[in-house]
C-alpha positions in Angstrom: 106.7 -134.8 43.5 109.2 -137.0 41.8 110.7 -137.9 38.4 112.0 -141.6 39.9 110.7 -144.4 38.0 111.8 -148.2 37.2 112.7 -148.9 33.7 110.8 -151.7 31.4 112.3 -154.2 29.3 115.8 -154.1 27.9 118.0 -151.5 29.4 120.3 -151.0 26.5 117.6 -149.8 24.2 116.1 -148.1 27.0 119.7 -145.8 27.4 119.6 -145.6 24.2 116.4 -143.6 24.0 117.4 -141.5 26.8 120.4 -140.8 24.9 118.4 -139.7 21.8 115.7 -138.0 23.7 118.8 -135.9 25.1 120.1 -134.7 21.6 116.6 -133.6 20.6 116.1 -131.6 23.6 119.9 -130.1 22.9 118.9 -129.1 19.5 115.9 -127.6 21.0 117.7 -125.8 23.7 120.1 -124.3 21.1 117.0 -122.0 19.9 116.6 -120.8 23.3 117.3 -116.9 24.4 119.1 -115.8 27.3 115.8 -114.5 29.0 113.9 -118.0 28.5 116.8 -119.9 30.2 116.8 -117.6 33.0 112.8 -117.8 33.6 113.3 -121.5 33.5 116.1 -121.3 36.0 113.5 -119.0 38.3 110.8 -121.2 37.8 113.1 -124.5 38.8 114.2 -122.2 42.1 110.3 -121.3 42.4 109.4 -125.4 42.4 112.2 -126.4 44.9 111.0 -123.5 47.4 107.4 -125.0 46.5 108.2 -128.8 47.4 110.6 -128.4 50.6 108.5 -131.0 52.4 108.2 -133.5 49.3 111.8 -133.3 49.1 113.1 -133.6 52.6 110.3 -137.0 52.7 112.6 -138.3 49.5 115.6 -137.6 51.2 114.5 -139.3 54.8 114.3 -142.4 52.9 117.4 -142.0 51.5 118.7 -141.2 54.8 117.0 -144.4 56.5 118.9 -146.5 54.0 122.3 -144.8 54.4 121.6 -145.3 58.6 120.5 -149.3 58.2 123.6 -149.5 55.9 125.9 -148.3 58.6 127.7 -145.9 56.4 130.0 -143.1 58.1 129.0 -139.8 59.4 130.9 -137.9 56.6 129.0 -139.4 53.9 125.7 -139.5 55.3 126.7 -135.7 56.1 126.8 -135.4 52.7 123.8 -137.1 51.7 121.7 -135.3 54.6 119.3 -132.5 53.0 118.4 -129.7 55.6 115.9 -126.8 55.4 118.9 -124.3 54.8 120.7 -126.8 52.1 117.3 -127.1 50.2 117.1 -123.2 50.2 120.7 -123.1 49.1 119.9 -125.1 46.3 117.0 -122.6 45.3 119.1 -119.5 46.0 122.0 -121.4 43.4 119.5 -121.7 40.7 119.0 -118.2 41.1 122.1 -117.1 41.0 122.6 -119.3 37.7 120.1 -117.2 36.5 122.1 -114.0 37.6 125.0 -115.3 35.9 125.6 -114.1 32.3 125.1 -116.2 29.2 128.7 -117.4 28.0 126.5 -119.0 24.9 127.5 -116.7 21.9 130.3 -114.8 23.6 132.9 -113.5 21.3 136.3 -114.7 23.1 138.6 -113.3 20.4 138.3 -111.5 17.1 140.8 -110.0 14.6 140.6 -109.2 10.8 143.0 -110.7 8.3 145.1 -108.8 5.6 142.9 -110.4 3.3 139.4 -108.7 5.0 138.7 -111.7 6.4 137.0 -111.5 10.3 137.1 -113.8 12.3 135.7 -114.6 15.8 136.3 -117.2 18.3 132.6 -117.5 19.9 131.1 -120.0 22.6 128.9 -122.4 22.1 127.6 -125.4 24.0 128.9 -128.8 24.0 125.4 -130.6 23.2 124.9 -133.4 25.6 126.4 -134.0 29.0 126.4 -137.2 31.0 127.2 -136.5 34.8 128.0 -139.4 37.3 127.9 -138.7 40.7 128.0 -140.0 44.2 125.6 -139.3 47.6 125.5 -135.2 47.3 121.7 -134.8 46.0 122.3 -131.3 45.5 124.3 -131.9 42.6 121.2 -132.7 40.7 120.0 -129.4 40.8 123.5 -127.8 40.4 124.9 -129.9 37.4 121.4 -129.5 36.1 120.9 -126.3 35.9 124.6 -125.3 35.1 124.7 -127.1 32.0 120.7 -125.9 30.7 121.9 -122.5 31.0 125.1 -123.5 29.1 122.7 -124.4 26.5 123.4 -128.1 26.9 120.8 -131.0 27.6 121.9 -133.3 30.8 122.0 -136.7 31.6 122.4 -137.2 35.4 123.0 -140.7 37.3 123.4 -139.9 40.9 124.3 -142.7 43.5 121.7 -145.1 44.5 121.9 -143.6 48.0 120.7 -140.5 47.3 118.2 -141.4 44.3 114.8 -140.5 45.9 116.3 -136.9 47.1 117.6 -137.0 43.8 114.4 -137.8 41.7 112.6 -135.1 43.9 115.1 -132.5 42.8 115.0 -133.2 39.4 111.5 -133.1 39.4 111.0 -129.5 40.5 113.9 -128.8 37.3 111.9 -130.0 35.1 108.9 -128.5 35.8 110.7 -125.1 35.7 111.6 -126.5 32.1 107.9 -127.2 31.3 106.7 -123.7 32.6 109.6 -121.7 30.4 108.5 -123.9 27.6 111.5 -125.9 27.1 111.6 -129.6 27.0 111.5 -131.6 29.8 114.3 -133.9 28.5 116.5 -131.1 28.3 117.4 -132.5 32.1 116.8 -136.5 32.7 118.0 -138.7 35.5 119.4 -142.6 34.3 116.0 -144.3 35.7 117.7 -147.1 37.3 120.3 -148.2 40.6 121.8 -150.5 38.3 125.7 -149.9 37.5 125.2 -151.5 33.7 123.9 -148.3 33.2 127.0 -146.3 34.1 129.1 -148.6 31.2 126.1 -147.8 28.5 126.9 -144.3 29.6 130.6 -144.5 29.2 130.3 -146.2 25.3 128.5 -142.7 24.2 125.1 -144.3 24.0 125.3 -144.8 20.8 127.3 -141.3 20.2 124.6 -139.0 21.7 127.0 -138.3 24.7 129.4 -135.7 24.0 131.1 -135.6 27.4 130.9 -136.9 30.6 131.8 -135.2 34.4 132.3 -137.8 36.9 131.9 -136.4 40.7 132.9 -138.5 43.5 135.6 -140.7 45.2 138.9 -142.5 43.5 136.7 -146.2 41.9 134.2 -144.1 40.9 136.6 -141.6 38.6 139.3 -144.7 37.8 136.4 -146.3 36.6 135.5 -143.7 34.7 138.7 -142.6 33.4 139.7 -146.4 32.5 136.4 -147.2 30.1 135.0 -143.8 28.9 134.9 -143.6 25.1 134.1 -139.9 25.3 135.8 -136.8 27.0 136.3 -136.5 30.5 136.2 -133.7 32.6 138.7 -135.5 35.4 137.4 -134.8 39.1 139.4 -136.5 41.5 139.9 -136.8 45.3 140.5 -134.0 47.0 143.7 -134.9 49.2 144.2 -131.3 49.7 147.1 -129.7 51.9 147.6 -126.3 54.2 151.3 -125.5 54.4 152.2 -123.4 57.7 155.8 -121.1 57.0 158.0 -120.3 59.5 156.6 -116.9 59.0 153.0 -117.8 59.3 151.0 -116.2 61.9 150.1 -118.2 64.7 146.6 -117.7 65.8 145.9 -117.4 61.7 147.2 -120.6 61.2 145.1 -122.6 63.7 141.5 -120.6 62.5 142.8 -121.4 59.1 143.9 -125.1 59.7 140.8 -125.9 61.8 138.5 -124.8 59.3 140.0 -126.1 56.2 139.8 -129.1 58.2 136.3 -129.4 60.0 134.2 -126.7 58.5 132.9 -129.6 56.6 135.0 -132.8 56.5 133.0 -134.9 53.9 133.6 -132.0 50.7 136.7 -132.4 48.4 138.2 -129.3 49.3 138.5 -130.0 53.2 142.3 -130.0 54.4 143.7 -133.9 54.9 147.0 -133.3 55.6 148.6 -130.1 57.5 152.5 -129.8 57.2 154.2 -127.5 59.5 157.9 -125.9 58.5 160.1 -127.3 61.1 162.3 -123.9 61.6 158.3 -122.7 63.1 157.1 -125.5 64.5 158.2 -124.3 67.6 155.8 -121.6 67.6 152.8 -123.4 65.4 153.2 -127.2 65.9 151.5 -127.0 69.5 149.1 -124.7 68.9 147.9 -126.2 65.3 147.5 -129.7 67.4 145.9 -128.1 70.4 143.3 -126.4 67.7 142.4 -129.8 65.9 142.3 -131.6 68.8 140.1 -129.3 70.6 137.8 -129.3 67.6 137.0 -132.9 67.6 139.8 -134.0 65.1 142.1 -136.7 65.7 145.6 -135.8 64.4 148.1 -138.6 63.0 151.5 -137.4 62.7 155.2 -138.0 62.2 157.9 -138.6 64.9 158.0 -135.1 65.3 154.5 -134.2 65.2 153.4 -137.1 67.8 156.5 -136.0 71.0 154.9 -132.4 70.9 151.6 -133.6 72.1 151.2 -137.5 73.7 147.7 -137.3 72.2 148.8 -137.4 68.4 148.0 -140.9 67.2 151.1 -142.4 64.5 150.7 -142.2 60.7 151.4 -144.5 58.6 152.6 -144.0 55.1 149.1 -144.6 53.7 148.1 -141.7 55.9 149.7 -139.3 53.9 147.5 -140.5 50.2 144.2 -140.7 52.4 141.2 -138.6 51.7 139.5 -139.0 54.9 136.5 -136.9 54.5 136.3 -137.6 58.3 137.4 -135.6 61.4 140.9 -137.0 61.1 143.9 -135.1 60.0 147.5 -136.2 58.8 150.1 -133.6 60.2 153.8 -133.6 59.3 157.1 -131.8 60.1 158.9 -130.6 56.8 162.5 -128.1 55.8 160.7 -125.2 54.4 158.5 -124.5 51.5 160.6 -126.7 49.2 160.1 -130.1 50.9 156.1 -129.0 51.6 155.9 -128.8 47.6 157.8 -131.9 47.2 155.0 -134.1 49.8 152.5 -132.4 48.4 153.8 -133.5 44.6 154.2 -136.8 46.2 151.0 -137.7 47.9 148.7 -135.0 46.2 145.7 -135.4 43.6 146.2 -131.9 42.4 142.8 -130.3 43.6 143.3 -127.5 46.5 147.0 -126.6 48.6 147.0 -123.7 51.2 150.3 -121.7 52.3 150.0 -119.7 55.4 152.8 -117.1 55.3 153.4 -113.8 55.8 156.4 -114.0 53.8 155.1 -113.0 50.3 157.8 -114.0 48.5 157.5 -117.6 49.7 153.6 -117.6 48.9 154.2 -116.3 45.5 156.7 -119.5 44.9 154.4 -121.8 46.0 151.4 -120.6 44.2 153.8 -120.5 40.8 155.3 -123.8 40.9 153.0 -126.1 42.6 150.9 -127.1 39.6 147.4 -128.1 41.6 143.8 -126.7 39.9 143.7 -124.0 43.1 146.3 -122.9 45.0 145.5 -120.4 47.9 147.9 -117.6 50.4 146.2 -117.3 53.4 143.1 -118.7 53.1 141.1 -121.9 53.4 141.3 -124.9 51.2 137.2 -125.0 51.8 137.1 -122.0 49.6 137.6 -124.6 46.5 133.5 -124.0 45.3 132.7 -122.7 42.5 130.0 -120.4 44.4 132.4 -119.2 46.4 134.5 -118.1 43.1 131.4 -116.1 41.7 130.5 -118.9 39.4 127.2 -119.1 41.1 127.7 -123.1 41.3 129.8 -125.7 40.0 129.3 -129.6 38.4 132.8 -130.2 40.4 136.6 -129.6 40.9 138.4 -130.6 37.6 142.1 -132.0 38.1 142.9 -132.4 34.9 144.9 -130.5 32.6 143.0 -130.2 29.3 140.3 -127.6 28.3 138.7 -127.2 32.3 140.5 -126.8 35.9 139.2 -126.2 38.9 135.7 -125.6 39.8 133.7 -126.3 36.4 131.1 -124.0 36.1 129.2 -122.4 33.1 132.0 -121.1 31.0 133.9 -124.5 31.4 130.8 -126.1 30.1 131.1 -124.4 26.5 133.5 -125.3 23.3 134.1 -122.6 21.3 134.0 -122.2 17.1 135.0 -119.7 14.6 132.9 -117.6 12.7 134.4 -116.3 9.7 132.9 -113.4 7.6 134.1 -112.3 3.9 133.0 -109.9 1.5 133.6 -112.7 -1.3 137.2 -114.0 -0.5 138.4 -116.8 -2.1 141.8 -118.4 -1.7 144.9 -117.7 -4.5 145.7 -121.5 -5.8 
């Protein structure tokens, strides 16, 4: 099955009716209980279990097309559905469903000396546009997320993945249909063509109340630049592991290697590792030894490439590169202070790592380095909003306004006050 289909006469007008179709669905979606989101969000898992075939077909083509075009393996790793990453999809909806409701949530309440009550409650943001880039599972995460956040989507995915795409979205929306919610509640931008990105970006026509941009540096600059709506900010992830002086070897080198090539095409995979020169002669050969024997090529420093004649030389572009490849940037630095200087330097502010067993160190650098996640002893590929209990995310925010880090469910809510008298009125 598949929701793709061309668009007829002037695009514009036809944006513009997707845009309107998507308010009426919010309004509708605002009547909706907790328990007939959720049996939508089971029905949606049901469908994708139901069309594993139809899907992977869509995504072959997609893949075909990524292959003829000579991309890299990184993105086409990204773009590649599998089996497993179909069922991960379905078991996400699911645990969307597990999730609780934040729509209607009291965040704060208190009572005035006047009797007055009032209560800071959740409520959804209406309509959400979502621009994205190869990662067809997305659809079904960004999707679902913002349904169940009682918000009505508007998804444009990257031409390369938009027949897994339109499969995906298919199986949503007839979990929609079978909970008895409208369809448009969740609609794909019908079209490959990038006009349709800048009708997004005006508001079409002021139906679009916010829009998430997933994927590389043009796509969010572009974003960011012409947007005449609020932006949840999700930038590159040029993301850093810090070995201390006191770090433990061998957990430096499982950490390092899998923040690294666990999956080099995500945002949260490591790019650049700097080692604390008062260790590096305990870490610095065995960190290059791990990489290498991985399958990553390591550039580094002056210092980096005489420990091991195999480290190729980086260049100062090296160290503001997100490779998404199976290359790494390595570097020699004086302690934790000149680590939080580079990373402040070269960083976008997504995911750092510290590997110390010096706790006062790790509690320094996870206080004054002001990235969305900052981690002690663990890897940066922990940056997922699954892996945070958030059962899925729409992406890593960088910004610094209303959302950081992964944006899941409760990040996809505003909030307003309800205020309750017993026949108040103000002295003049």
């Amino acid at each position: 099955m598949s929701a793709v289909y061309e668009l007829d006469g002037d695009l514009r007008a036809e944006m513009s009716a997707l845009g309107r179709r998507s308010r009426d669905a919010a309004k509708a979606l605002a009547n909706a209980d907790t328990d007939t989101k959720n049996a939508a969000l089971k029905a949606m898992a049901a469908s994708v279990r139901a069309n594993v075939e139809p899907i992977l077909a869509a995504n072959r083509q997609d893949l075909e097309a990524a292959k003829a075009s000579d991309l890299r393996a990184s993105f086409v790793d990204r773009l590649t559905l599998t089996p497993d990453r179909v069922e991960a999809m379905a078991k996400g909806l699911d645990d969307i469903a597990a999730l609780p409701d934040p729509v209607g949530q009291s965040i704060a309440e208190w009572e005035r000396p006047n009797g007055l009550k009032i209560s800071r409650v959740r409520t959804p943001i209406g309509v959400i546009g979502i621009i994205y880039e190869s990662r067809p599972n997305v659809t079904a995460d960004a999707g679902a997320l913002c349904m169940k956040a009682g918000n009505a989507a508007i998804l444009r995915g990257g031409s390369d993945s938009y027949h897994s795409s339109g499969a995906i979205l298919g199986c949503l929306q007839e979990g929609l249909k079978a909970a008895g919610l409208p369809e448009t509640v969740i609609q794909s931008v019908p079209t490959t063509d990038r006009a349709a990105v800048g009708l997004m970006l005006s508001g079409l026509d002021g139906t679009i109340d916010l829009i998430v941009p997933r994927g590389g540096k043009g796509l969010v600059g572009r974003v960011e630049a012409e947007a005449r709506v609020p932006v949840f900010s999700h930038l590159e992830g040029i993301c850093h592991v810090y070995v201390d002086a006191k770090a433990d070897t061998q957990m430096a080198v499982d950490i390092a290697v899998n923040a690294k090539m666990r999956r080099t095409g995500i945002c949260g995979a490591a790019e650049t590792i700097l080692v604390d020169r008062a260790g590096s002669g305990d870490h610095l050969a065995a960190l290059i030894e791990g990489l290498i024997d991985a399958g990553c090529t390591v550039r580094g420093d002056a210092a980096v490439q005489a420990a091991d004649p195999r480290v190729e030389p980086a260049t100062e572009e090296d160290w503001s590169t997100e490779y998404l490849d199976t290359i790494v940037s390595m570097a020699e630095v004086d302690g934790v202070d000149e680590a939080m200087e580079h990373i402040r330097t070269y960083g976008s502010n997504h995911t750092e790592a510290i590997i110390t067993e010096d706790d006062e160190t790790a509690e320094r650098f996870l206080r004054e380095l002001d990235s969305a996640i900052v981690l002690h002893n663990a890897s940066t590929q922990f940056a997922d909003g699954g892996e945070f209990g958030m059962g899925a995310e729409i992406g890593i925010a960088t910004g610094k306004m209303h959302a950081r880090g992964p944006v899941g469910l409760e990040q996809l809510t505003s909030f307003k006050y309800a205020v309750r008298g017993s026949g108040q009125t103000r002295p003049g």
